[in-house]
N, C-alpha and C positions, 0 to 999 in steps of 0.2 A: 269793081273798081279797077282803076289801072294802073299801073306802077312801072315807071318807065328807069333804067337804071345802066349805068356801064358797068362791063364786068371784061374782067381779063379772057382773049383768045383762052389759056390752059382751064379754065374754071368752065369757060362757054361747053370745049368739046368733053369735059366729064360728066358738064349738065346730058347732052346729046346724048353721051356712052350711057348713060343712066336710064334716059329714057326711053331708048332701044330694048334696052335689057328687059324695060319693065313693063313695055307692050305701053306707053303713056307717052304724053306731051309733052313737048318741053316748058310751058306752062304750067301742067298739071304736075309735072316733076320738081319745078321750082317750088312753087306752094305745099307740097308734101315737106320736102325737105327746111322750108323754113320753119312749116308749124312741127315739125320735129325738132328743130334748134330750138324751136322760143318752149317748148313743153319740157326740154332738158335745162334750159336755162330756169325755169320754174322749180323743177324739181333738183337745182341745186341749190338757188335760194331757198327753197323749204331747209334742206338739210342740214343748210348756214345757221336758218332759226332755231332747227331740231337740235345741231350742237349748242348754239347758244345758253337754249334751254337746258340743256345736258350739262352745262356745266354751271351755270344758275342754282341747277338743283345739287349737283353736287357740294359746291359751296353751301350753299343751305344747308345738307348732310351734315357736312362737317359742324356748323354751329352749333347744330341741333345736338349734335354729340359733346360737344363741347361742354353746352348746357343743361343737358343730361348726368355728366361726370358730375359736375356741380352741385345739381340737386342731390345726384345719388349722395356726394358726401354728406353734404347739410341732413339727407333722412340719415345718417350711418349717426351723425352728430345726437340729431333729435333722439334716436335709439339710446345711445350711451347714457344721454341727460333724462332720459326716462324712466329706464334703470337703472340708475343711481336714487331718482326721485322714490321708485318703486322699495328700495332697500332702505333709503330715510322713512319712510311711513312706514315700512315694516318694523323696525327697530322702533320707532316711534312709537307704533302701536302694541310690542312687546313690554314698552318702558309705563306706557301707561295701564298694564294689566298689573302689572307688577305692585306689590304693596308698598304705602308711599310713610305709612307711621299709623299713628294711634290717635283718634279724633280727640281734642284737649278737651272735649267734653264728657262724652258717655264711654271713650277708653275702647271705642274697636276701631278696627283695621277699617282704614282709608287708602284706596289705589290711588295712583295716577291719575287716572280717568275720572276720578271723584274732584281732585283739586282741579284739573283741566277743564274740565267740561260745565259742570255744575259750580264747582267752589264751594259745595254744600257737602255734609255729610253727610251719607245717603240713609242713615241710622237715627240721625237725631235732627240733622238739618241746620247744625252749627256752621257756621264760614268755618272753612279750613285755611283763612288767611294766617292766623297764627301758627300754623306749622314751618313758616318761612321765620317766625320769630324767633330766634333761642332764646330760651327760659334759661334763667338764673339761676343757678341752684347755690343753694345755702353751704357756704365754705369752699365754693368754686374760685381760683385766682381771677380778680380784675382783668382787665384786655389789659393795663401796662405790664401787672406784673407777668402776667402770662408771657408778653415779648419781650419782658427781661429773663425770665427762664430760658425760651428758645434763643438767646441773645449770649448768652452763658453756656449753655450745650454745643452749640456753636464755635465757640472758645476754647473750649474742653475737644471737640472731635480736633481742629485747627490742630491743636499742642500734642495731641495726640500723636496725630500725623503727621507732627515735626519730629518728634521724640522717636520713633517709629525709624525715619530716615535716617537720622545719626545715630542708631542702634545698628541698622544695616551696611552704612557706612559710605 
C-alpha cells in the first residue's frame, strides 16, 4: 500500500539521519518507526486497562473486607448467643436432675425430669400434676388471713423502724 503524506523539512532529515545510521530506507525506516509508535501506543492502552483493573480490584478489596468485619462480628455474636444457650440447658439440665418432691401417691422422690418430660411418676405412673397444687393442710391460715398477717408484720417492721430513728435522733 501506499501512503503519501507531508511532513516537516526538521522530521524529513532525522527520518534520513536514521536511516543512514541503520544501513535502511527511508521507507523501511518510516514503517519501523511507526509500527513501533502504534505497538507503544497499545501497550499503554493495555496498562490504562491493567490500572483500571488494579483499581476495580482494589475497591473490591475493600468491600470484601468490609464484609468480612461484618460477618466476623455476627459469628462473634452467634458465639456469645451460643454460650449463653449452652449454660441455660446446662443449668436446665442440672434443675431437672435435681429432686422435685414426693409423688402424692406412692411417697417417693420425683426429679424434674420426671414432671418435665413424662408428667408421670416414673414409680407408680401417677400425673405429677398435682405437685404444682398446694394441698391444704388442716389448721393452715386461709390466703386472706395469711395476707392480713404479712399485712400486720409489715406494720410492726414499719413502726419499728420509725421508733428506731427517733431513738437515734
Amino acid at each position: 500500500e501506499v501512503l503519501y503524506g507531508r511532513v516537516s523539512q526538521a522530521l524529513k532529515q532525522a527520518l534520513t539521519t536514521r536511516a543512514g545510521e541503520r544501513g535502511l530506507s527511508l521507507n523501511a525506516t518510516l514503517i519501523e518507526l511507526c509500527e513501533r509508535s502504534l505497538a507503544a501506543s497499545a501497550r499503554e492502552a493495555a496498562g490504562e486497562e491493567l490500572e483500571a483493573a488494579r483499581a476495580a480490584s482494589a475497591t473490591e478489596l475493600e468491600e470484601m473486607r468490609a464484609r468480612l468485619a461484618v460477618a466476623e462480628e455476627r459469628m462473634a455474636a452467634a458465639a456469645e448467643q451460643e454460650e449463653r444457650t449452652k449454660c441455660t440447658l446446662r443449668a436446665l439440665a442440672q434443675r431437672a436432675r435435681h429432686e422435685l418432691g414426693q409423688c402424692p401417691q406412692c411417697r417417693k422422690p420425683v426429679r424434674g425430669s420426671d414432671y418435665l418430660v413424662s408428667g408421670r411418676c416414673p414409680h407408680c405412673g401417677k400425673a405429677l400434676t398435682a405437685l404444682l397444687i398446694p394441698r391444704l393442710q388442716v389448721g393452715a391460715p386461709e390466703r386472706d388471713e395469711y395476707l392480713a398477717l404479712l399485712g400486720a408484720l409489715g406494720g410492726l417492721l414499719g413502726l419499728a423502724g420509725a421508733s428506731a430513728l427517733d431513738a437515734s435522733g
